[in-house]
N, CA, C and O of each residue as an XYZ file, in Angstrom:
296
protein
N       0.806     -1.196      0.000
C       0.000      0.000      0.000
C       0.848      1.259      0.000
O       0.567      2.191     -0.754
N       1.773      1.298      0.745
C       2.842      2.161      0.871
C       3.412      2.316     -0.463
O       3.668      3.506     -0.646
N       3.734      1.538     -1.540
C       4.160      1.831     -2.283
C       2.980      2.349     -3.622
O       3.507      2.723     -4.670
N       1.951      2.352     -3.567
C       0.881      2.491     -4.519
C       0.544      4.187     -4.049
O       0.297      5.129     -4.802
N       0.626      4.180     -2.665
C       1.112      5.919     -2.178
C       1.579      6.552     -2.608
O       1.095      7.618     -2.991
N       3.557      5.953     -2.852
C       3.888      6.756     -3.349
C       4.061      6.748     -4.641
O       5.042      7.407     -4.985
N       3.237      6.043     -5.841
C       3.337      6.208     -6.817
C       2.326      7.197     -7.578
O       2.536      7.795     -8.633
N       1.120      7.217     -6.737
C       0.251      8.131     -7.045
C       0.620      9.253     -6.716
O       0.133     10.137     -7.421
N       1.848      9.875     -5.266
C       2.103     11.081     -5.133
C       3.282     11.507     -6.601
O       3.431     12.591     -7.166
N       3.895     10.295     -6.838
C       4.911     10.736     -7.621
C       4.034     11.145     -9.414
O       4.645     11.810    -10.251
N       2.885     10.710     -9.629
C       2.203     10.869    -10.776
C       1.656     12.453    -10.423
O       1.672     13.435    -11.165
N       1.269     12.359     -9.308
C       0.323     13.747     -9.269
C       1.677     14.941     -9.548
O       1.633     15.832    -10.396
N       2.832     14.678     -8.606
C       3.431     15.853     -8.978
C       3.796     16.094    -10.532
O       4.011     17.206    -11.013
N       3.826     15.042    -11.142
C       4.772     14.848    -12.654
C       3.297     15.682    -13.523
O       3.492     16.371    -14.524
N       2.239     15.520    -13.087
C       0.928     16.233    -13.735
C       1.275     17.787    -13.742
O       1.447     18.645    -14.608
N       1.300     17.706    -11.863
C       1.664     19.210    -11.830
C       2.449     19.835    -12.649
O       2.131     20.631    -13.532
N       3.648     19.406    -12.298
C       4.767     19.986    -12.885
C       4.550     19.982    -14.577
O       5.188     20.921    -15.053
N       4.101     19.490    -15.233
C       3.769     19.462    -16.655
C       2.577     20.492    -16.828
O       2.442     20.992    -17.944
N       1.950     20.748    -16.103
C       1.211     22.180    -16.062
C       1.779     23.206    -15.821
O       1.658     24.081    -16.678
N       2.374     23.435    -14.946
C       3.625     24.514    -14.329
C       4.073     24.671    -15.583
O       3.977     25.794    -16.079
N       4.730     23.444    -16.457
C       5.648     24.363    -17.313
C       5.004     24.634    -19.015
O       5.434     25.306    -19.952
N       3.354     23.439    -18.788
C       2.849     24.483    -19.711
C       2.518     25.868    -19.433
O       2.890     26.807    -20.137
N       1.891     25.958    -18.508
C       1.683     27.493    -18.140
C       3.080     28.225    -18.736
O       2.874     28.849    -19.777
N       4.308     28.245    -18.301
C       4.961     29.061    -18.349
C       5.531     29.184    -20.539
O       6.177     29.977    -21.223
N       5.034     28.324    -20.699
C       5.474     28.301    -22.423
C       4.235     29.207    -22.913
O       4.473     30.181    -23.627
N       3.026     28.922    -22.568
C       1.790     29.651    -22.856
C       1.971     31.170    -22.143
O       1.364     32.222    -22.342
N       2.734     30.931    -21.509
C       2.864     32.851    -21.126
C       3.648     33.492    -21.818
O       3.472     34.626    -22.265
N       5.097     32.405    -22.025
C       6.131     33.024    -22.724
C       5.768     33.086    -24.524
O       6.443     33.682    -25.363
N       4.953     32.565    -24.683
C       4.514     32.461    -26.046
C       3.509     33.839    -26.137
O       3.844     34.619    -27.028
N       2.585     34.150    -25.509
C       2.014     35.346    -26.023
C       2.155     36.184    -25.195
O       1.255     37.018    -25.287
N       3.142     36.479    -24.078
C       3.072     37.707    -23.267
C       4.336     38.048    -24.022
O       5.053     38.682    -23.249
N       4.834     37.923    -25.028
C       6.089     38.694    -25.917
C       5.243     39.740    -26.696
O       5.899     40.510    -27.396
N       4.316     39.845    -26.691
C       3.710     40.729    -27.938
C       3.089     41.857    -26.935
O       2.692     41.909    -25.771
N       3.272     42.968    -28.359
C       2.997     44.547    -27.396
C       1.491     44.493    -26.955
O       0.980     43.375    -26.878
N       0.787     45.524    -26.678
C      -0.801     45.806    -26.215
C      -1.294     46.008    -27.306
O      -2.485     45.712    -27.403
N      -0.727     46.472    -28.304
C      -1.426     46.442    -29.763
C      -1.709     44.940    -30.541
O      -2.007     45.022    -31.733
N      -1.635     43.607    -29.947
C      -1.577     43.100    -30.407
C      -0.302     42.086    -31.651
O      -0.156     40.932    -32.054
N       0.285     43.302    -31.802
C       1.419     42.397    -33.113
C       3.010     42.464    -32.238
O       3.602     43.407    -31.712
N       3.344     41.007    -32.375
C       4.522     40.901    -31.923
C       5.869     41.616    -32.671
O       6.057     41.568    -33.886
N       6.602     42.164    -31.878
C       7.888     42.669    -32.263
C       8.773     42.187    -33.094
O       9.195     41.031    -33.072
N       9.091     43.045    -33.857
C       9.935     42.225    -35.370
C      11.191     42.214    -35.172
O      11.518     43.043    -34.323
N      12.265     41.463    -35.714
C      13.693     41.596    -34.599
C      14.576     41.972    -36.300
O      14.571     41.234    -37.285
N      14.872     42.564    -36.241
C      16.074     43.122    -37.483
C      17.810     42.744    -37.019
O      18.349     43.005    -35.944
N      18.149     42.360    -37.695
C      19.874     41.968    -37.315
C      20.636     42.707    -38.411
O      20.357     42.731    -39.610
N      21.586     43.268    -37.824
C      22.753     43.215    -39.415
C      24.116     43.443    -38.852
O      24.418     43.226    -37.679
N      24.804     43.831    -39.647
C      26.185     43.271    -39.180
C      26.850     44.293    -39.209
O      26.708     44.985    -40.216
N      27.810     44.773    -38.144
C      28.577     45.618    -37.714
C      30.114     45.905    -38.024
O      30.691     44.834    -37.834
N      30.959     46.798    -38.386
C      32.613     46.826    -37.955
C      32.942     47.743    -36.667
O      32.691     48.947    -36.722
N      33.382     47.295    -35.765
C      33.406     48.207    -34.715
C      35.301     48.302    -35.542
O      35.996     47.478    -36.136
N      35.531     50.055    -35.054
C      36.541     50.620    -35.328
C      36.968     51.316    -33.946
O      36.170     51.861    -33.183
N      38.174     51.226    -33.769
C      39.065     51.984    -32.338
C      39.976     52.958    -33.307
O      40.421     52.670    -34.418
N      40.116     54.075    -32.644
C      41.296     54.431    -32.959
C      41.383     55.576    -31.896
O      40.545     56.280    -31.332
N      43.057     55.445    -31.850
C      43.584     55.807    -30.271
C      43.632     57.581    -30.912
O      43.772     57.542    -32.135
N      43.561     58.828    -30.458
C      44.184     59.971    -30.400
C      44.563     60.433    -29.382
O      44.504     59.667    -28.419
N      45.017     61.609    -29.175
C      45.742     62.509    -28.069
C      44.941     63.388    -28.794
O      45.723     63.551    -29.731
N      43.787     64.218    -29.135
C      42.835     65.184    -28.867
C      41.788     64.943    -27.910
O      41.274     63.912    -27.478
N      41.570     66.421    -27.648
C      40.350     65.651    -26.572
C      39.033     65.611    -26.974
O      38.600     66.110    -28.013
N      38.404     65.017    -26.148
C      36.959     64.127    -26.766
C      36.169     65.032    -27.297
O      35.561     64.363    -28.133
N      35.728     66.223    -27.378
C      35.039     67.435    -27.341
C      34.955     67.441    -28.912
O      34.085     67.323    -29.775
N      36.525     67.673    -28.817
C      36.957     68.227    -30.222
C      36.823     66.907    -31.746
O      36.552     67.020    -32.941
N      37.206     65.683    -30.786
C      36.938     64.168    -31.593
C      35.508     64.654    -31.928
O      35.207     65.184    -32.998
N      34.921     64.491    -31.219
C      33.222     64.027    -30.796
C      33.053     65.297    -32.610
O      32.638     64.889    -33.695
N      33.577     66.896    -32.271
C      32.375     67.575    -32.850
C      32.928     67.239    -34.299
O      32.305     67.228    -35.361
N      33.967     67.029    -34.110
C      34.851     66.543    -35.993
C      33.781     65.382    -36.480
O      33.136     65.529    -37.518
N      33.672     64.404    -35.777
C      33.043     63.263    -36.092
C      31.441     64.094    -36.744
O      30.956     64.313    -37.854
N      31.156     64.287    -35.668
C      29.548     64.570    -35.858
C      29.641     65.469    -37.035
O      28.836     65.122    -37.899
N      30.486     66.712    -37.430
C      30.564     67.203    -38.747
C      30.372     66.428    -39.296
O      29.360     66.508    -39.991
N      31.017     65.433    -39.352
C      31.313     64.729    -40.987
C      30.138     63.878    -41.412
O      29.560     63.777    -42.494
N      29.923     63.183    -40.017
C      28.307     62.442    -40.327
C      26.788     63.070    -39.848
O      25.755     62.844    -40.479
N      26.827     63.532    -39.159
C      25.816     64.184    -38.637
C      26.112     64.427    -36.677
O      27.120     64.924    -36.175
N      25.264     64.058    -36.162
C      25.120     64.626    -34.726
C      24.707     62.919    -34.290
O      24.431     62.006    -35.067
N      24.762     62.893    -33.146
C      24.953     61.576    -32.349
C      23.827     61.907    -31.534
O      23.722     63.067    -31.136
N      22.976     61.055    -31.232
C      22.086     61.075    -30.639
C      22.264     60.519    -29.396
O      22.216     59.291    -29.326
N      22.584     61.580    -27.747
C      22.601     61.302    -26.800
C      21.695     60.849    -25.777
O      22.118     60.585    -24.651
């Protein structure tokens, strides 16, 4: 009897727990999307990050740069 105990406790939790983690796929599945309804579109593209060392100071880097391309959005 003892053992028919614990096989029914060990089924009930394995139920649970398979609810638990549907719940959490069913949340993570539609609580990604905004209040408007349509989920967020993800865009990728590909980068060159560039360093380069000077001895001017940043002020003067910063406003050369932004001449040449525009203004940096702080």
């Amino acid at each position: 009897m003892a053992i028919r105990g614990r096989w029914k406790l060990l089924a009930y939790t394995i139920m649970l727990v398979g609810i638990a983690l549907a719940g959490v796929l069913v949340v993570g599945r539609f609580g990604g999307q905004r209040p408007g309804g349509n989920p967020m579109n993800d865009t990728r593209f590909m980068a060159d990050h560039v360093r380069v060392a000077t001895d001017k100071p940043f002020e003067e880097v910063t406003n050369s740069f932004e001449a040449s391309v525009g203004q940096i959005r702080r």
